[in-house]
C-alpha positions in Angstrom: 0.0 0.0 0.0 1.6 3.4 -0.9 2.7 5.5 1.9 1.4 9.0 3.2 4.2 11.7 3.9 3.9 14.5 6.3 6.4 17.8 6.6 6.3 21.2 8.1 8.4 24.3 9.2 10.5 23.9 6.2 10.9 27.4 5.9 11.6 28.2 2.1 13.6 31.7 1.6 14.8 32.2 5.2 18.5 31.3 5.0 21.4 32.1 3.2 21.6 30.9 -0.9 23.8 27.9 0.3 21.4 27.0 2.6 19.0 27.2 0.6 20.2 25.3 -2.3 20.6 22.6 -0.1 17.2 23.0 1.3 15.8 22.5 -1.7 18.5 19.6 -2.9 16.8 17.5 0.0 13.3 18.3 -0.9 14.5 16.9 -3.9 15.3 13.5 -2.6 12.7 13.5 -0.9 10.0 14.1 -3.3 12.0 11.4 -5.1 11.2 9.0 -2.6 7.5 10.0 -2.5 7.2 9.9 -6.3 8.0 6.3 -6.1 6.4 4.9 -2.7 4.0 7.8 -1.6 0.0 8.6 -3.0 -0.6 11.8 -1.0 1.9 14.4 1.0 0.3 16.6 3.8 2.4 20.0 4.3 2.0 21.8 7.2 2.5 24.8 6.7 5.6 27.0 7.3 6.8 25.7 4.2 7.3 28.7 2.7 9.1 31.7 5.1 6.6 34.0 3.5 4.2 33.9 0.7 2.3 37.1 -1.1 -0.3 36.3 -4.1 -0.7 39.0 -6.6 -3.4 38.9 -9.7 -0.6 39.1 -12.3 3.3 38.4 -10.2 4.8 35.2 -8.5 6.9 36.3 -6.0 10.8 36.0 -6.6 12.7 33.1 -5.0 10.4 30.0 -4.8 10.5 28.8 -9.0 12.8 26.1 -7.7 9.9 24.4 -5.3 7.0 25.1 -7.2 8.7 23.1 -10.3 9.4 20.1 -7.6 5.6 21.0 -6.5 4.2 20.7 -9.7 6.7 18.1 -10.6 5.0 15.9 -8.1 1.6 16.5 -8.7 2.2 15.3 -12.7 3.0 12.5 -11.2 -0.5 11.7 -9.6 0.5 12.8 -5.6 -2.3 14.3 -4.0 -0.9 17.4 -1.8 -2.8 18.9 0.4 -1.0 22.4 2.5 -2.5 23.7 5.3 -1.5 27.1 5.9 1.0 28.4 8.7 1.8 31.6 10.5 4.0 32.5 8.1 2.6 31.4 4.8 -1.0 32.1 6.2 -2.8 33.4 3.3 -2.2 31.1 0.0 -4.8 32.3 -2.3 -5.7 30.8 -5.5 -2.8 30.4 -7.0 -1.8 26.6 -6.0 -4.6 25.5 -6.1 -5.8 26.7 -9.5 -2.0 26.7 -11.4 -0.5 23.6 -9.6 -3.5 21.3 -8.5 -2.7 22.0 -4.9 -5.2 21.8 -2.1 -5.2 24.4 0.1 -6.8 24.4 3.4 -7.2 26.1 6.9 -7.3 25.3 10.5 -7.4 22.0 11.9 -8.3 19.2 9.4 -10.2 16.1 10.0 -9.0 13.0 7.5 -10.0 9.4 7.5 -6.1 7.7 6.3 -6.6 4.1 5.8 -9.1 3.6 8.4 -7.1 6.0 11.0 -8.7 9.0 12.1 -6.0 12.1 11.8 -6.2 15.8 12.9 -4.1 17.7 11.1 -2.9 21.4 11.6 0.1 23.5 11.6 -0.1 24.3 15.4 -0.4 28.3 14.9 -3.5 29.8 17.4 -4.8 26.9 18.6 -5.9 26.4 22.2 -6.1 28.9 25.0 -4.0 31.8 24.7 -1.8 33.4 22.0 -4.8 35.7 21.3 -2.3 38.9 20.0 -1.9 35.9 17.3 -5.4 35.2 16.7 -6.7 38.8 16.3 -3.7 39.0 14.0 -4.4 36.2 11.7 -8.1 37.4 11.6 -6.7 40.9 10.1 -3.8 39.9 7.7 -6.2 36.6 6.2 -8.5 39.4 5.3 -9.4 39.4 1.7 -10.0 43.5 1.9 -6.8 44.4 3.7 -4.7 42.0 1.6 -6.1 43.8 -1.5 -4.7 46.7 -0.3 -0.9 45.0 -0.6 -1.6 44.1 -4.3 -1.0 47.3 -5.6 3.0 47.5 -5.3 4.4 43.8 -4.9 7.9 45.0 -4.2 6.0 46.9 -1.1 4.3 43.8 0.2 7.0 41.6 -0.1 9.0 43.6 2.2 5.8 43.5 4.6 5.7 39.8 4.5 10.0 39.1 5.1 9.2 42.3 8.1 6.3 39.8 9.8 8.2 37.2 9.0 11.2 38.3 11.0 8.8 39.4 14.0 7.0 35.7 14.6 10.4 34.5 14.9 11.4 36.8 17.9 10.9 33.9 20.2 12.5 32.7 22.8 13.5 29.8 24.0 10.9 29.8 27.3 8.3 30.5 24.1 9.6 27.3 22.7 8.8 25.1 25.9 5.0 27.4 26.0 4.4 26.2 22.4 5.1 23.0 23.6 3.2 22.7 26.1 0.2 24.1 24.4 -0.1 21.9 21.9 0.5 18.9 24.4 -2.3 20.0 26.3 -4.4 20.9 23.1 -4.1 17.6 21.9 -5.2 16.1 25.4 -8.2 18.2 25.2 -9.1 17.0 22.6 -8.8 13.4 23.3 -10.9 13.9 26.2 -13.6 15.1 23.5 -13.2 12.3 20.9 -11.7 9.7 19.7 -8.6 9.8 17.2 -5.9 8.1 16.6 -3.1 11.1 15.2 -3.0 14.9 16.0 -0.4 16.0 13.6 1.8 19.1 13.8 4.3 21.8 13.6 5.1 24.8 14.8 7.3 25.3 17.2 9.9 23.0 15.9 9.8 20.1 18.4 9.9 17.1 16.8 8.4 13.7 18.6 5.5 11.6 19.3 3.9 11.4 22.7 1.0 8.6 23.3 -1.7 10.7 25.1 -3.7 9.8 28.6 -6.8 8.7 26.3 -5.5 5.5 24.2 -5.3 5.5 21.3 -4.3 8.5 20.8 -1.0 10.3 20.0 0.4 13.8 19.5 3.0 14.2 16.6 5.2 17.0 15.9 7.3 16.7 12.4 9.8 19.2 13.4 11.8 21.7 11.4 14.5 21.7 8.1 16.5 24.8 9.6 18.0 23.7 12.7 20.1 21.2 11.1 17.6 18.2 10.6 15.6 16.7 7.9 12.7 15.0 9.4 9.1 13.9 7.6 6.4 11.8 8.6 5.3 8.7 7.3 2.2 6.5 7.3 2.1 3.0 6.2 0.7 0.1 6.8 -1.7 1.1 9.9 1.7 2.8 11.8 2.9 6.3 12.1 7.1 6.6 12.0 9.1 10.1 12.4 12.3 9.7 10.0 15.2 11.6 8.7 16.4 12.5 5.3 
């Protein structure tokens, strides 16, 4: 049975140009491996650094992964990106051009008879509301029309937002942590599942929860260093490295 593969926090455009060639050299071999043994690919989110979609202009510095995007796609992988905190509005653009499915919030899918909930981790749970009343403004059709005008103008916006969700610290880290833990046990208190998968704050693992059978997956980042995806096959869930 073909396998489904999971990544996140990849972070396309963030680093230096040698680190992002070799970003993108691994997402290579890895779409290579899903091209050959893999029938759908989940992203979520925070693929890209930052993402701005104009009427008429595709924004400089991502050809390379929308030709392995597309590249995969020809090739009869479903992909499905949910959207992150810092590619959080994706428009039409995937979807229409590349066959892309593009979603938001939490998603519910049925995966060879396993129940998964699906997000990128961004807003969810109690607190973080300076980050929910400022997702609910920039995901604003009206006051992203506004940026359309003068791409070179809104791309600088975008790289400027970018920069300020990544002021963190590491205590913010551990917070993030913790709130998705506890997120994903409220949730098993609720109903039944058997995978909440995530990212976000860049702490890859899987933790079985207090309700059985459920589990709490986190896929991790590509810019610390690591090169970890998710993959589900045959009824089991296993965190590997590229």
């Amino acid at each position: 049975m073909p396998a489904i593969y999971f990544i996140s926090d990849i972070h396309i455009g963030l680093q230096d140009q040698k680190s992002e060639q070799l970003k993108l050299d691994n997402l290579e071999r890895l779409f290579a491996i899903i091209k050959a043994e893999g029938r759908s690919l989940y992203m979520l989110g925070d693929i890209l650094d930052y993402w701005m979609e104009f009427r008429h202009v595709i924004p400089k510095g991502f050809s390379r992964f929308i030709c392995l995007l597309s590249d995969l796609i020809r090739n009869s992988v479903e992909v499905v990106y949910v959207a992150g905190n810092h590619d959080f509005y994706l428009g039409r653009y995937f979807d229409e051009e590349l066959g892309v499915k593009t979603v938001y919030g939490m998603q519910e899918r049925l995966i060879d008879g396993r129940k998964f909930l699906l997000a990128h981790g961004d807003g969810l749970g109690k607190g973080d509301i300076g980050y929910k009343l400022f997702a609910r403004v920039v995901r604003n059709r009206f006051n992203l029309s506004l940026l359309e005008f003068h791409p070179d103008l809104a791309i600088g916006l975008m790289k400027s937002l970018s920069r300020l969700s990544r002021t963190h610290k590491k205590v913010d880290r551990v917070f993030e942590t913790d709130r998705l833990l506890n997120f994903a046990e409220s949730l098993a208190a609720e109903k039944k599942f058997d995978y909440f998968v995530c990212g976000h704050n860049h702490v890859q693992g899987i933790t079985e929860l207090s309700v059985p059978p459920c589990r709490y997956v986190n896929l991790g980042s590509w810019i610390e260093g690591d090169l970890p995806y998710g993959v589900f096959k045959n009824g089991i869930f296993q965190l590997k490295e590229l």
